[in-house]
ZANUDREN-67041 format. One record per residue: residue number from 0; residue in one letter; x negated, y, z of N, C-alpha, C in turn. Coordinates in nm, 4 decimals. Layout:
% ZANUDREN-67041
SITE    nr   rest         nu         nv         nw        cau        cav        caw         cu         cv         cw
SITE   NUM      a          X          Y          Z          X          Y          Z          X          Y          Z
...
END
This chain:
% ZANUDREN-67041
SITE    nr   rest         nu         nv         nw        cau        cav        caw         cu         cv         cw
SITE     0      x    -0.7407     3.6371    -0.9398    -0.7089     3.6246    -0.7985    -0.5845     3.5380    -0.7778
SITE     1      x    -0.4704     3.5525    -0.8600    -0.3524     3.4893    -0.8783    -0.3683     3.3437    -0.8903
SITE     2      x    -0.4922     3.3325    -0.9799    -0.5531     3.1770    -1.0301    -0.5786     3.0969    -0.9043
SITE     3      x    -0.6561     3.1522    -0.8318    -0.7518     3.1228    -0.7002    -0.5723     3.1254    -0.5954
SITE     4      x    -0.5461     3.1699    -0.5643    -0.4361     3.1473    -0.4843    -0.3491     3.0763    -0.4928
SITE     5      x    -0.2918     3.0762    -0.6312    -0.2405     2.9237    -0.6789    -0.2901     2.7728    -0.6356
SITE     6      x    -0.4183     2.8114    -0.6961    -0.4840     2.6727    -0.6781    -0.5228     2.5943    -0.4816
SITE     7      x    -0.5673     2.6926    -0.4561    -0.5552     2.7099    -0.2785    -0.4248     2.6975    -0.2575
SITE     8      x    -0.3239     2.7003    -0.2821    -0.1955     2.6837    -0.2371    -0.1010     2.5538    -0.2852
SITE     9      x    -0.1680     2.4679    -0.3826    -0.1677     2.3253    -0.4341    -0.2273     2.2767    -0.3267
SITE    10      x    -0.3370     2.2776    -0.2944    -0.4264     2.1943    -0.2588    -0.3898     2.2211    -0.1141
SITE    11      x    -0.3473     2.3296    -0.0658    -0.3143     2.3105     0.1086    -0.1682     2.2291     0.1156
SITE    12      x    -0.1243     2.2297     0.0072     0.0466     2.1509    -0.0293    -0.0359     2.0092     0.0180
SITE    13      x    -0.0686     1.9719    -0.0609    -0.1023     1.8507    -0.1173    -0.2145     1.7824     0.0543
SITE    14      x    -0.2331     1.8657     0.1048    -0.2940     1.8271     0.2183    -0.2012     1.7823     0.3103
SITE    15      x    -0.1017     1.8682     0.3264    -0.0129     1.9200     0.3910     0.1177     1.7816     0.3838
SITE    16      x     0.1437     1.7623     0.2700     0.2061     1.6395     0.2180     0.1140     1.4885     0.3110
SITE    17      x    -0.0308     1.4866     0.2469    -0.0830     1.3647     0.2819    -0.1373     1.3602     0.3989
SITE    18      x    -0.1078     1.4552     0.4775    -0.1936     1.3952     0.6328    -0.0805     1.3871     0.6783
SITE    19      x     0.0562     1.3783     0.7286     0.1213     1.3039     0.8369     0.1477     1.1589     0.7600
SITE    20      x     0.1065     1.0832     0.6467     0.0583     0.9749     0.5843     0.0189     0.9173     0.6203
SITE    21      x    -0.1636     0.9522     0.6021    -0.3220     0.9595     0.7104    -0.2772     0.9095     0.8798
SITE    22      x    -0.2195     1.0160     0.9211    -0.1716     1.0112     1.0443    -0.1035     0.9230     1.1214
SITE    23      x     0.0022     0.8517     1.0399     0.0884     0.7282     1.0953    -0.0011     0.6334     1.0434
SITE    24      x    -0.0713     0.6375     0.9549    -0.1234     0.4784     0.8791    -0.2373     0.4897     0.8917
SITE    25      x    -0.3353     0.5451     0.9719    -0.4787     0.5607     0.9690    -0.4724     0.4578     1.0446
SITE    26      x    -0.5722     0.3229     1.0225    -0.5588     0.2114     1.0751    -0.7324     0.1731     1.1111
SITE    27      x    -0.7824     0.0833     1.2077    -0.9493     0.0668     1.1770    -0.9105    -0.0690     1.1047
SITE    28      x    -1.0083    -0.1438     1.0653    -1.0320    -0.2719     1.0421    -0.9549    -0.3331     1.1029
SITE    29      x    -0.8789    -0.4476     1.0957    -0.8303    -0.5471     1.1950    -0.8927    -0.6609     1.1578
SITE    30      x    -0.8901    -0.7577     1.2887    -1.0087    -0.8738     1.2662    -0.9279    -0.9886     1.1835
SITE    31      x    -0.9781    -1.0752     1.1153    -0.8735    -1.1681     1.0396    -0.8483    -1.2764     1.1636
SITE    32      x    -0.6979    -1.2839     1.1789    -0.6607    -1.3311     1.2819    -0.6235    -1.5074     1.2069
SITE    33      x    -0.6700    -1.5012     1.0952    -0.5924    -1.6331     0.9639    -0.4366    -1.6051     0.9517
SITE    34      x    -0.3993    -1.5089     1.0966    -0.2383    -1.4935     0.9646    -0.2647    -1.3693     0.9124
SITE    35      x    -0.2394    -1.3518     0.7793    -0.2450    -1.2756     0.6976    -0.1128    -1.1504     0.6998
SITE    36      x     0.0185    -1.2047     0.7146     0.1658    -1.1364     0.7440     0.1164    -1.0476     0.8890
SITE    37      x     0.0444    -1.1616     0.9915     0.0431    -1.0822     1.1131    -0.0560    -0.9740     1.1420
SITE    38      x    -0.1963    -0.9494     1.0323    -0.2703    -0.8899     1.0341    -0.1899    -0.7546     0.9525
SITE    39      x    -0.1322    -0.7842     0.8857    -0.0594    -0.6423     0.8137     0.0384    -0.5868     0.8738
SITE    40      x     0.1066    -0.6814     0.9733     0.2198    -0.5971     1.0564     0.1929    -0.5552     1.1059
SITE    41      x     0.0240    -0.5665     1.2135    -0.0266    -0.4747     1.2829    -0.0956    -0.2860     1.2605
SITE    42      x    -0.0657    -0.3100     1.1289    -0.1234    -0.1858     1.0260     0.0319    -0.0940     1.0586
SITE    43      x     0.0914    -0.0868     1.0705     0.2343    -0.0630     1.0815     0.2760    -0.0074     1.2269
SITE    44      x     0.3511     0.1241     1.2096     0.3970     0.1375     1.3723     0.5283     0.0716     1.3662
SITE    45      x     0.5101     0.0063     1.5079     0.6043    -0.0878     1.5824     0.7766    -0.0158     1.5656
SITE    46      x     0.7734     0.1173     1.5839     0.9205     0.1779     1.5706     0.9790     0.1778     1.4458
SITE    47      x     0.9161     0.1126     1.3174     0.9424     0.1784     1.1712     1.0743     0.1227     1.1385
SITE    48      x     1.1567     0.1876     1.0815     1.2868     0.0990     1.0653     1.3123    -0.0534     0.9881
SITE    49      x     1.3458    -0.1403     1.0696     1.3500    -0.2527     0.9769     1.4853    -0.3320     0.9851
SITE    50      x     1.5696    -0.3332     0.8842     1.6696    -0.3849     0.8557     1.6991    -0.5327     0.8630
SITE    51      x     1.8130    -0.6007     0.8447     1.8172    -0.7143     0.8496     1.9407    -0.7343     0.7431
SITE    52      x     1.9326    -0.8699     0.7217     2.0801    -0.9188     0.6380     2.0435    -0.9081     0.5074
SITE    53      x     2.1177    -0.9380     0.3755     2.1406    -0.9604     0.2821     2.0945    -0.8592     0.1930
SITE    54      x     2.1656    -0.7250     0.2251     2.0857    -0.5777     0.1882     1.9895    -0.5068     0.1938
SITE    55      x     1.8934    -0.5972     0.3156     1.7860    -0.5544     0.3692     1.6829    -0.5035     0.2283
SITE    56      x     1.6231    -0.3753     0.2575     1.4707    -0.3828     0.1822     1.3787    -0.4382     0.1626
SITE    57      x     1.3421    -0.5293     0.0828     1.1905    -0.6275     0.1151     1.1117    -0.6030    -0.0085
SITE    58      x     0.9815    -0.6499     0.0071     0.8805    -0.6203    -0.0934     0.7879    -0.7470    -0.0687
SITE    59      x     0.7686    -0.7903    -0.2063     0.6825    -0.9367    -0.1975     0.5677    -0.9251    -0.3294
SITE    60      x     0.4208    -0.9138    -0.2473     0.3274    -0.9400    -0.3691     0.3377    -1.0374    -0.4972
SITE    61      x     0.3397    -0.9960    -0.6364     0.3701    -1.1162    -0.6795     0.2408    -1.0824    -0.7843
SITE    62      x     0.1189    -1.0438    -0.7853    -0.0127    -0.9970    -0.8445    -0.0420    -0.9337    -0.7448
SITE    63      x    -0.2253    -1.0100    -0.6851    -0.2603    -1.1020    -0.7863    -0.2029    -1.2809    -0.7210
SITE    64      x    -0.1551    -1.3782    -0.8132    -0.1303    -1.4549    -0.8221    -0.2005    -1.5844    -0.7683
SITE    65      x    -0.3304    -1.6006    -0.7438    -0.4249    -1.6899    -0.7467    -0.5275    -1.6610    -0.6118
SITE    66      x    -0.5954    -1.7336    -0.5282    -0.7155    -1.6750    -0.4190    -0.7915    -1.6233    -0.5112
SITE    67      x    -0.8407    -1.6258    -0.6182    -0.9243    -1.5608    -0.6946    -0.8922    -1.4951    -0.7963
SITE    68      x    -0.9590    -1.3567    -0.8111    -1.0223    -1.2933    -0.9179    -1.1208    -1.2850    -0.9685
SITE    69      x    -1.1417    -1.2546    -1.0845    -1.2422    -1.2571    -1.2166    -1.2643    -1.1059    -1.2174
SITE    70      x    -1.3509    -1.0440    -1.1946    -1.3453    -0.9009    -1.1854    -1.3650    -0.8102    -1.0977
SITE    71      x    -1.3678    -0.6428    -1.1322    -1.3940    -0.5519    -1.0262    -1.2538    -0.5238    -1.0132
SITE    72      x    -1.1710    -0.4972    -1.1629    -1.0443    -0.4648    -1.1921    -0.9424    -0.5402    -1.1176
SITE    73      x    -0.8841    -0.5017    -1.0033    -0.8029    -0.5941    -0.9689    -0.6520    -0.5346    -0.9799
SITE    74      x    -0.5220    -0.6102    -1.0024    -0.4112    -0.5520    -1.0254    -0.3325    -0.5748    -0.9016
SITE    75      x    -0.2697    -0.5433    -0.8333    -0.1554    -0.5360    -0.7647    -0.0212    -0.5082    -0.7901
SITE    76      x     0.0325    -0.6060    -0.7921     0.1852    -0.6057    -0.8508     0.2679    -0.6365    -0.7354
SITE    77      x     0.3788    -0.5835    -0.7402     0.4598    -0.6281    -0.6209     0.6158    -0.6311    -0.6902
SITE    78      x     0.6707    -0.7251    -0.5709     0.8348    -0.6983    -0.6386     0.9137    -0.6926    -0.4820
SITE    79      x     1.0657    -0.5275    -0.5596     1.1026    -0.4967    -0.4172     1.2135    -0.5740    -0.4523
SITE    80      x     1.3236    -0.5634    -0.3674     1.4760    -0.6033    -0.3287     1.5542    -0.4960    -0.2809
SITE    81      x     1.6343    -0.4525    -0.3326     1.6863    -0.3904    -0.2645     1.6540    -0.2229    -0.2325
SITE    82      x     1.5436    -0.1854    -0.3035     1.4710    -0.0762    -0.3245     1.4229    -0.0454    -0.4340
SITE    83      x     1.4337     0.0231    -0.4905     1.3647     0.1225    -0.6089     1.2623     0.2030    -0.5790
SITE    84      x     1.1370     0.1567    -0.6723     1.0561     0.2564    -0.6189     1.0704     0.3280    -0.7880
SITE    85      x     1.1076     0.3098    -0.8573     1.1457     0.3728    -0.9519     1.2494     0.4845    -0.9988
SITE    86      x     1.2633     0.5367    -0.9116     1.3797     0.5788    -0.9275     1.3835     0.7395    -0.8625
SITE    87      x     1.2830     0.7590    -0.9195     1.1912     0.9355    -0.8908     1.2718     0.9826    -0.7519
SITE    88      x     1.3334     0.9176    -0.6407     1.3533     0.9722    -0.5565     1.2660     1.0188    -0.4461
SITE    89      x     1.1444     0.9228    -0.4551     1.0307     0.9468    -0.3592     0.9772     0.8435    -0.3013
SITE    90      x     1.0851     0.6998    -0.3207     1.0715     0.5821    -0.2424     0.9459     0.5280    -0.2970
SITE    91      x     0.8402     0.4694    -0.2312     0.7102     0.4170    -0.2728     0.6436     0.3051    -0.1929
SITE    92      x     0.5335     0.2660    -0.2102     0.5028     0.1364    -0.1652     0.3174     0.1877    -0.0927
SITE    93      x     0.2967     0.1771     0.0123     0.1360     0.1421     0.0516     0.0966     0.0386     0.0130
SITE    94      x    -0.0380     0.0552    -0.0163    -0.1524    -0.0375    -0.0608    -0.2212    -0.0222     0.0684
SITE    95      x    -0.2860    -0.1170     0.1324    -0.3845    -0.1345     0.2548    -0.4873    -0.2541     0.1531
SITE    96      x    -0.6144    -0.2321     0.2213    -0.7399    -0.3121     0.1471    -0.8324    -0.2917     0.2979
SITE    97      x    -0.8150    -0.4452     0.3279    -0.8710    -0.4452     0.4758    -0.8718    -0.3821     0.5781
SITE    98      x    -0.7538    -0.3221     0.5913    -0.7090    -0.2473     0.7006    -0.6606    -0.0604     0.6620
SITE    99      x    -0.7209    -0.0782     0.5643    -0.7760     0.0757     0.5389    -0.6478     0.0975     0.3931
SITE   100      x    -0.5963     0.2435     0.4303    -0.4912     0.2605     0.3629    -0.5466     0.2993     0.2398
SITE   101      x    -0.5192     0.2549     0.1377    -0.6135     0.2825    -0.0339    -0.5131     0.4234    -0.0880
SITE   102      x    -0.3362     0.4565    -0.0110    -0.2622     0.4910    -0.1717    -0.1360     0.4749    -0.1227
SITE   103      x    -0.0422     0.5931    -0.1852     0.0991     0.5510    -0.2137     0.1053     0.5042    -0.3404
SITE   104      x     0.1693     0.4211    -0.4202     0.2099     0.3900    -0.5671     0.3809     0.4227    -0.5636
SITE   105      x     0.3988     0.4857    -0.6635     0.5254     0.5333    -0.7388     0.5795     0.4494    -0.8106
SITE   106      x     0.4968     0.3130    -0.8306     0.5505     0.2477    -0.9536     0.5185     0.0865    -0.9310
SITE   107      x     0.5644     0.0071    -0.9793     0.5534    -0.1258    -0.9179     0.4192    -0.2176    -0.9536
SITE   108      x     0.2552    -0.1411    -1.0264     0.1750    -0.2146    -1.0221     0.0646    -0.1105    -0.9941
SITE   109      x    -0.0693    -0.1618    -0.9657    -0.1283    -0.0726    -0.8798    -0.2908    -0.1204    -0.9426
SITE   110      x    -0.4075    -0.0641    -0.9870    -0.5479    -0.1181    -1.0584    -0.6121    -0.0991    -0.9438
SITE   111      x    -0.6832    -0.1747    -0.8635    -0.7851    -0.1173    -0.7426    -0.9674    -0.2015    -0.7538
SITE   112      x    -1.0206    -0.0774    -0.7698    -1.1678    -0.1536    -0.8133    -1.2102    -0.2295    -0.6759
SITE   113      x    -1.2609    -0.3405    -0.7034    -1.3374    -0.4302    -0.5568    -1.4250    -0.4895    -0.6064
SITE   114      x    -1.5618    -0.4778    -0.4950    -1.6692    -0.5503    -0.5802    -1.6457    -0.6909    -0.5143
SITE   115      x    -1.7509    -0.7770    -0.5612    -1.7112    -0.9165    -0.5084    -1.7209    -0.9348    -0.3549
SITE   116      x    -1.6108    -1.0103    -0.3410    -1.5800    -1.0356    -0.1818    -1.4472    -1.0837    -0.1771
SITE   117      x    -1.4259    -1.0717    -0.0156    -1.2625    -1.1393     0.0437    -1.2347    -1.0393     0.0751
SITE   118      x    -1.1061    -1.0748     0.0824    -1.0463    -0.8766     0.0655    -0.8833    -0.9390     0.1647
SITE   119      x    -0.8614    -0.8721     0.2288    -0.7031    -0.8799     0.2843    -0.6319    -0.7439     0.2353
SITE   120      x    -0.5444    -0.8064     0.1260    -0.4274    -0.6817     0.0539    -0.3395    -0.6690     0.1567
SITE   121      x    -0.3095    -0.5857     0.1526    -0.1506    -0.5268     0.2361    -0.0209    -0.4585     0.2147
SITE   122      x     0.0657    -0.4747     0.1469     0.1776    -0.3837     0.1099     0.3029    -0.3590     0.2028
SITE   123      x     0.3245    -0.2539     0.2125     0.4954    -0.2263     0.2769     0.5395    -0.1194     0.1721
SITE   124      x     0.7019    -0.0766     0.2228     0.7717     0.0052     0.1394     0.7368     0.1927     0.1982
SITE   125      x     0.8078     0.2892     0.1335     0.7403     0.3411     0.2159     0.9044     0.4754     0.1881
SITE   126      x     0.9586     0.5173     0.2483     1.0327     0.5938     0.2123     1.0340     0.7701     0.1496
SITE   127      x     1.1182     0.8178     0.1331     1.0715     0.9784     0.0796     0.9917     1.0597     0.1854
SITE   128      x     1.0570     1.0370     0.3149     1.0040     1.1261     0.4062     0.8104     1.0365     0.4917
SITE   129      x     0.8014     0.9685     0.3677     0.6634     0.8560     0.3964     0.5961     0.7724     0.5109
SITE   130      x     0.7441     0.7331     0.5178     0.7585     0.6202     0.6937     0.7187     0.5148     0.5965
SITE   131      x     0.6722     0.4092     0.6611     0.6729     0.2777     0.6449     0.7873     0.1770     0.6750
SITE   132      x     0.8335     0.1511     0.6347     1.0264     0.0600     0.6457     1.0133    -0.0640     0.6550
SITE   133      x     1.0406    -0.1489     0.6916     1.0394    -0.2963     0.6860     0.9396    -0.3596     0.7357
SITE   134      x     1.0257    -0.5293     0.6631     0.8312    -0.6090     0.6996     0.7367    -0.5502     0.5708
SITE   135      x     0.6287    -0.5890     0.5482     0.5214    -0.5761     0.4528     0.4707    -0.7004     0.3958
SITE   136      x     0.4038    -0.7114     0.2987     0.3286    -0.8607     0.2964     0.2259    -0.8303     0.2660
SITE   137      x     0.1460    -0.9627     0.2221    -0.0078    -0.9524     0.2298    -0.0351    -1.0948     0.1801
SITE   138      x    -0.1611    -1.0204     0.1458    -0.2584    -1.2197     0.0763    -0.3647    -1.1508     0.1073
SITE   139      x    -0.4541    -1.2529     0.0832    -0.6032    -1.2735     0.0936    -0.6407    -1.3032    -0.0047
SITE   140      x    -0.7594    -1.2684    -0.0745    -0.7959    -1.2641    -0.2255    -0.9054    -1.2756    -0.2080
SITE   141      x    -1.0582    -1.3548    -0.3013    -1.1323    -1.3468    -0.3088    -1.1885    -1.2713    -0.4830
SITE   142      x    -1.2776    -1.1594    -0.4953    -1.3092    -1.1339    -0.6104    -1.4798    -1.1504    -0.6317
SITE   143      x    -1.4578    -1.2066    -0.7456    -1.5686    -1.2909    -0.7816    -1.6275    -1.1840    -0.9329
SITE   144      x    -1.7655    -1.2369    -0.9568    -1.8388    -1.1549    -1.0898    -1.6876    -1.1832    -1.2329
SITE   145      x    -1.6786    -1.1297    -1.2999    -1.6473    -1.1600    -1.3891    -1.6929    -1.2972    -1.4441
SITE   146      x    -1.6520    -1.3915    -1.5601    -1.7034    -1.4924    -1.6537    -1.7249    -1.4338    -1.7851
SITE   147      x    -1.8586    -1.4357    -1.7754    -1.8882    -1.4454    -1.9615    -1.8329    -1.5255    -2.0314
END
């Protein structure tokens, strides 16, 4: 019984944790407007804190590298400024994949399966209490079959 209550009591945590997440970042589709920066800022509420100056927080995709991928496997790499998402305090980064929120990541690279297609990535920072902070960035990626 102890087992069963435990486990029910993870899992209402863990709900409990990820829906005011869900809640600020539940986004529909947005249409590709060709800017890519402006389609991801719209994923974002307008009040989120965003800094300015020298100290500011920023986060810049730097994987994947190229309009194309080779693969289902795709990597997402990003690099912050001014932020640690390393640094077990809680600070973390969203993944968006066409509008649609995929994920917090804890750590600065991210594996996301996609079958072939165009895909609009999306990243911002995301703080302990799991606001969204800053600007965000974004690319457009096409993933293609693998090459034999």
């Amino acid at each position: 019984m102890f087992k069963l209550f435990k486990t029910l009591s993870i899992t209402l945590l863990t709900l409990a944790i990820g829906l005011p997440v869900m809640a600020q970042n539940t986004a529909t589709p947005v249409p590709d407007s060709g800017n890519v920066l402006a389609d991801c800022i719209r994923l974002l509420p307008a009040d989120r804190p965003i800094e300015s100056g020298a100290n500011a927080p920023s986060v810049r995709i730097v994987q994947p590298a190229t309009d194309v991928v080779y693969g289902s496997a795709v990597t997402v790499s990003i690099q912050t400024n001014n932020y640690d998402i390393t640094d077990k305090s809680g600070q973390h980064w969203h993944l968006w994949v066409n509008g649609q929120l995929q994920g917090m990541v804890y750590q600065p690279t991210a594996v996301i399966d996609l079958a072939p297609g165009t895909y609009t990535l999306c990243v911002s920072l995301g703080n302990s209490q799991h606001a969204d902070i800053g600007m965000p960035d974004g690319i457009r990626v096409t993933v293609a079959e693998a090459q034999a």
